[in-house]
C-alpha positions in Angstrom: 0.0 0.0 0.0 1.2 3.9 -0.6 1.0 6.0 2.4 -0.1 9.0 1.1 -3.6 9.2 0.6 -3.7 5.6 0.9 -3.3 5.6 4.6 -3.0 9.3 5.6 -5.8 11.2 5.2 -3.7 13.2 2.2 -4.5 16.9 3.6 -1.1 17.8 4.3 -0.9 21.1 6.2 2.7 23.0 6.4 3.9 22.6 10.1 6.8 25.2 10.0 8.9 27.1 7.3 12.7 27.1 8.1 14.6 29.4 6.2 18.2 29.9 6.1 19.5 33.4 7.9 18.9 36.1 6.0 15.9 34.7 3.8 12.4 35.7 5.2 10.5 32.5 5.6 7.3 34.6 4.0 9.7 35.2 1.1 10.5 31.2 1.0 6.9 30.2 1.1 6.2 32.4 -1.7 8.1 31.0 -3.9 7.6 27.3 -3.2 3.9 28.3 -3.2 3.9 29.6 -6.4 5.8 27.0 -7.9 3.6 24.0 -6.5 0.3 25.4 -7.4 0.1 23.7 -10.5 1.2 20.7 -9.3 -1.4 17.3 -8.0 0.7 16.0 -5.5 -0.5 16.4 -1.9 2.6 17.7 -0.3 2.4 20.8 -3.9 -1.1 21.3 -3.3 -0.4 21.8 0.9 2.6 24.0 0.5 0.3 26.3 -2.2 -2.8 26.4 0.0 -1.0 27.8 2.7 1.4 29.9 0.9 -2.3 31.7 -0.7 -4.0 31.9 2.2 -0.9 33.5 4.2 0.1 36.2 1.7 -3.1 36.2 -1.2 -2.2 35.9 -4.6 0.6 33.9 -5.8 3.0 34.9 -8.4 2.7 33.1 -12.2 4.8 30.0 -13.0 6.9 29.5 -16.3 8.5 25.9 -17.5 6.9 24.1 -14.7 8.3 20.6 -15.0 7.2 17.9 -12.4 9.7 15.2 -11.3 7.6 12.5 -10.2 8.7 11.0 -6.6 11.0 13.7 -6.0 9.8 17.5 -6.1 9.3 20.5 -9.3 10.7 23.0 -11.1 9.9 26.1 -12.6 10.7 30.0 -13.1 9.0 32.3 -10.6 9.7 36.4 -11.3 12.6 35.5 -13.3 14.4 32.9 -11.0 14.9 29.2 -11.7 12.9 27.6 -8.5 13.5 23.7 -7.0 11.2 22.3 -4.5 12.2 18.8 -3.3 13.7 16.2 -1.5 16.9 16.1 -0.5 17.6 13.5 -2.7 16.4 15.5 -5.4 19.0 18.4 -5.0 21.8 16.6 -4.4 20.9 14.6 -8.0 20.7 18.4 -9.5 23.9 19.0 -7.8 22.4 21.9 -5.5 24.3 22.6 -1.9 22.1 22.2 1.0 23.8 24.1 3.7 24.4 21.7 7.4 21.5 24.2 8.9 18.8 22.9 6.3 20.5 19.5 6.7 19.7 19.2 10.1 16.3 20.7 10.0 15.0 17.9 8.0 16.6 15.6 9.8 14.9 17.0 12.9 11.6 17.0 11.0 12.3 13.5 9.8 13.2 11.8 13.2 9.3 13.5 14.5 7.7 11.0 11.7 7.2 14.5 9.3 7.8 15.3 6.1 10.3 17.9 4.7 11.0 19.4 1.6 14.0 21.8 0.7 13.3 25.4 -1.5 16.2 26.1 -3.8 17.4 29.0 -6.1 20.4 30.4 -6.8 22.2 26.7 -6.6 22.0 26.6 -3.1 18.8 25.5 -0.7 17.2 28.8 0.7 14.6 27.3 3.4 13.1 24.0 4.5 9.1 23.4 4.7 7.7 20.7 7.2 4.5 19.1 6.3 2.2 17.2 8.6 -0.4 14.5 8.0 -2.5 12.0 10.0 -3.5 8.4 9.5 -6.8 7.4 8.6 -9.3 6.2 11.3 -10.0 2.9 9.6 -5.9 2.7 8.5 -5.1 0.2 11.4 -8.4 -1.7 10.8 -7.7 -2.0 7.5 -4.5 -3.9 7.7 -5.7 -5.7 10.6 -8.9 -6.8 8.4 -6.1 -7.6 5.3 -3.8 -9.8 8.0 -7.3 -12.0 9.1 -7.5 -12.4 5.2 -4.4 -14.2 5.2 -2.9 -11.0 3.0 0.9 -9.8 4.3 0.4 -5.8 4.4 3.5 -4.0 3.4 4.2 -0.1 2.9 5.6 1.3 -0.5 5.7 4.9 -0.3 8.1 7.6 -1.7 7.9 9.8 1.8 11.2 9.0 4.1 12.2 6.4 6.0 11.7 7.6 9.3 8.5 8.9 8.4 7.5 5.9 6.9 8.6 3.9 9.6 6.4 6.0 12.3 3.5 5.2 10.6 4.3 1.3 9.7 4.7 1.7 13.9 1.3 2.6 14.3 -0.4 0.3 12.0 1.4 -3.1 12.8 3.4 -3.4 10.1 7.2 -4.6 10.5 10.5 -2.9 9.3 11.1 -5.6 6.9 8.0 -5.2 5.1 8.4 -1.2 4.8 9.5 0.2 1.6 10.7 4.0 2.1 12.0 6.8 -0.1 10.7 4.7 -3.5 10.7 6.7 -6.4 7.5 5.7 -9.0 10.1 3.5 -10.9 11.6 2.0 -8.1 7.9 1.2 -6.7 7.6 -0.9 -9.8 11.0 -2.5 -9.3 10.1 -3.8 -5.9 7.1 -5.5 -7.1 8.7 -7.3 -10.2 11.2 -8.6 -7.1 8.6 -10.1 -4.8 6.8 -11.7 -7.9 10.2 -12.8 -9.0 10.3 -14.6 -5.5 7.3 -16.3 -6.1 4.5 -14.1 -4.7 1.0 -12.5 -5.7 1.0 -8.7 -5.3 -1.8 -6.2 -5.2 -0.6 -2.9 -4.7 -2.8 0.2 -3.7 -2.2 3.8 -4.3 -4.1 7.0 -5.0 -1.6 9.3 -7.1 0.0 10.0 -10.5 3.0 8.4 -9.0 1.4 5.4 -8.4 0.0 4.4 -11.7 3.1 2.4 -13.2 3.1 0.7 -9.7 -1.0 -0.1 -10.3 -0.4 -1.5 -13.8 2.2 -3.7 -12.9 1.0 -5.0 -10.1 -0.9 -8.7 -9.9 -4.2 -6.5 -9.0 -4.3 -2.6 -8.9 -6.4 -0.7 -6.7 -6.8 2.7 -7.3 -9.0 4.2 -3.7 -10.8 7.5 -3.4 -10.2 10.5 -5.6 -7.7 8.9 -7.2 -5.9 10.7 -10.0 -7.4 9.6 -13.0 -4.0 8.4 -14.3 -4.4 6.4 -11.2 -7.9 4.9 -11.9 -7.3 4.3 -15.7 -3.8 2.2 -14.5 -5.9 0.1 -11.7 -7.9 -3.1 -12.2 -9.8 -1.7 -9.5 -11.3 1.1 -8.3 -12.7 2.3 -4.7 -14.8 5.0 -5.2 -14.5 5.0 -0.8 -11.5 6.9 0.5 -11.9 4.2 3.2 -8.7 1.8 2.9 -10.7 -1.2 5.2 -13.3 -1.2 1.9 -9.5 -3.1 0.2 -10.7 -5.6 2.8 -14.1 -5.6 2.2 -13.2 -5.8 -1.6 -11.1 -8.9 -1.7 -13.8 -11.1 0.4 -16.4 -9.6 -2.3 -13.7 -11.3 -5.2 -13.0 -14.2 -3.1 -17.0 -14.9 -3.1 -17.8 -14.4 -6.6 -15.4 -16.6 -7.3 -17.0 -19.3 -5.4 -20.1 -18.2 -7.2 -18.6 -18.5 -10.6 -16.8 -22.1 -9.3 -20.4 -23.3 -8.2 -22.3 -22.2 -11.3 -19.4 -24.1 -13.8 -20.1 -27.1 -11.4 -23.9 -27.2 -12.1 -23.6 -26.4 -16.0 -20.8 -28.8 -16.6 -22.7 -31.6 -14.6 -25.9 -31.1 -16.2 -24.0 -31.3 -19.9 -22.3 -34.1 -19.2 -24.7 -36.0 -17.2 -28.2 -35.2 -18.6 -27.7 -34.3 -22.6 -26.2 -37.9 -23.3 -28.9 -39.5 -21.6 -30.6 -37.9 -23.2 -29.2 -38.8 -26.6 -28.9 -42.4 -25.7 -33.0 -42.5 -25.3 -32.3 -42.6 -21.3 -33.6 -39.7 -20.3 -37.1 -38.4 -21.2 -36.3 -35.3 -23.6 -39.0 -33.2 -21.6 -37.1 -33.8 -18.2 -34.4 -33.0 -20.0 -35.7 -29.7 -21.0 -36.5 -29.2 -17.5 -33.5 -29.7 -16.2 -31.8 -27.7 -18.5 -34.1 -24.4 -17.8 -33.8 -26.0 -14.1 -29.6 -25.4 -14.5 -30.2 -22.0 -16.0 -32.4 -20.6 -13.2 -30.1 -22.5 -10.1 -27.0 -20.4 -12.3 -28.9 -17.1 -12.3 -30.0 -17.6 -8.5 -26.2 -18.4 -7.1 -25.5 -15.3 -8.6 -27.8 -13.3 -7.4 -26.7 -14.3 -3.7 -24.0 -11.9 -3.9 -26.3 -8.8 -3.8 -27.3 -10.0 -0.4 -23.4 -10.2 0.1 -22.0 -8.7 3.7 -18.2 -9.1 4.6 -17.2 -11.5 7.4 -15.5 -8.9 9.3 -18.5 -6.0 9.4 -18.6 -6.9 13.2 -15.8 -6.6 13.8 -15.6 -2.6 11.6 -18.0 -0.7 12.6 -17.1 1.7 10.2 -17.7 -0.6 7.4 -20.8 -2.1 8.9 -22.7 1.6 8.9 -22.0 1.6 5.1 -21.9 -1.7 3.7 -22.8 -0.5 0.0 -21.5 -2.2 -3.1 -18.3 -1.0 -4.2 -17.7 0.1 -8.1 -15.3 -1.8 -9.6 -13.5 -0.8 -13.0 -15.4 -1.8 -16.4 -13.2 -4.6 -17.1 -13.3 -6.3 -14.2 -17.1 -6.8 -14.6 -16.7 -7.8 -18.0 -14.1 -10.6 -16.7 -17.0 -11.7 -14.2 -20.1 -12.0 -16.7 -17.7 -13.4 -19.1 -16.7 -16.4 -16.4 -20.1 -16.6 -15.5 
């Protein structure tokens, strides 16, 4: 699963601007504000909000280019602006001074995120972003452990931040996944199918649609962005991660259904119709039988709108709201065409 609007809630809020001595930290949050406006990611869209409703209107952008997993770029009032990870400045060969260095550090060790404001070839301030788990996270990966499912965290956000929240949910080091750039997401699922396993991966944002795609099953959840949804065999239209849960039981039974109804068919074709044709079997039972199969076919099917999952009781959450879940167009098609 991605963190990010997967598990968080996704409304990042900036916690605190650190700027390097001499920069104003309005001046900072001005230009990172600017910059990110155009951009979908949560941490672009946090840093914007607040940089608007701080100091109103935001000055125009030029050559925005996104760099997905790792920050932007773009020219604000004539200077060439970078707003990203470490990571990400020390690829464009940018100097981060020990001050900054340390602040995100600081920021880091608190479970946060942090994200460095460049210009002039040389980080200029620091920007800490906050956000909170879901209140059906934990339930959801305890519901996807009773499954029999081994939850793991994929996420591009930092290590220590990543860990902090893997604390909370149950999760253990070895199945975290930190500072994963979209490629690298993908990478690390072609390495646990290489070792033999089944993956579904879930994820919400443009970042996350090569990791969708590749994935075993892809499950796009909540307002996913629609790269996201159009990558994904699956779509949540709950932000709710514990409907995952709910989802997989829902796949798990019509699969059962579409197991029972091959039984029937196949045992009244292979039983009845040569009887039949050996002058065994009345042809009017057999007609009976057959329009017998049909309706036993159509009713085992139509158990599944009665369907509730196994662990409602033990969700409340889900239980309150236990409404079918949309499911993308060719996954239905798959299902009527096994039926």
């Amino acid at each position: 699963m991605d963190k990010t609007g997967t598990l968080t809630t996704g409304k990042m809020t900036v916690h605190e601007v650190i700027p390097m001595p001499g920069t104003p930290d309005t001046h900072a949050l001005l230009l990172a504000g600017a910059l990110e406006d155009p951009s979908e990611h949560p941490i672009g869209q946090a840093i914007a909000r607040e940089a608007a409703a701080r100091l109103g209107p935001l000055p125009a952008v030029t050559d925005f280019a996104a760099l997905p997993g790792a920050g932007v770029q773009g020219t604000v009032d004539g200077r060439l602006i970078t707003v990203g990870s470490r990571h990400l400045l020390t690829q464009l060969a940018i100097a981060i001074p020990e001050h900054l260095r340390d602040a995100v550090s600081a920021a880091e060790s608190a479970g946060r995120t942090a994200v460095l404001v460049a210009w002039d070839e040389q980080a200029q301030a620091g920007v800490v972003l906050a956000d909170g788990l879901k209140p059906q996270a934990a339930p959801a990966v305890a519901g996807l452990r009773d499954l029999g499912f081994r939850p793991a965290l994929l996420t591009g956000d930092n290590e220590r931040a990543a860990m902090q929240v893997a604390g909370q949910l149950g999760i253990p080091a070895e199945d975290v996944f930190a500072g994963v750039p979209p490629e690298g997401k993908v990478a690390v699922l072609q390495q646990l199918r290489a070792d033999g396993k089944r993956v579904a991966f879930a994820g919400d944002g443009v970042n996350d649609a090569a990791a969708l795609a590749h994935a075993d099953l892809g499950v796009a959840i909540g307002a996913a962005a629609d790269a996201a949804i159009g990558a994904a065999d699956l779509t949540l239209v709950s932000g709710d991660p514990s409907d995952l849960a709910t989802a997989l039981q829902l796949a798990r039974a019509t699969l059962r259904a579409i197991r029972a109804n091959l039984a029937w068919a196949s045992g009244y074709n292979v039983i009845a119709i040569p009887l039949a044709a050996l002058g065994y079997l009345n042809p009017l039972f057999a007609g009976v039988a057959m329009s017998a199969s049909s309706l036993i076919v159509v009713g085992n099917s139509l158990r599944l709108l009665r369907y509730q999952p196994a662990t409602a009781s033990r969700r409340p959450v889900m239980a309150a709201t236990a409404q079918p879940i949309p499911i993308a167009d060719r996954t239905v098609a798959l299902a009527e065409d096994n039926q």
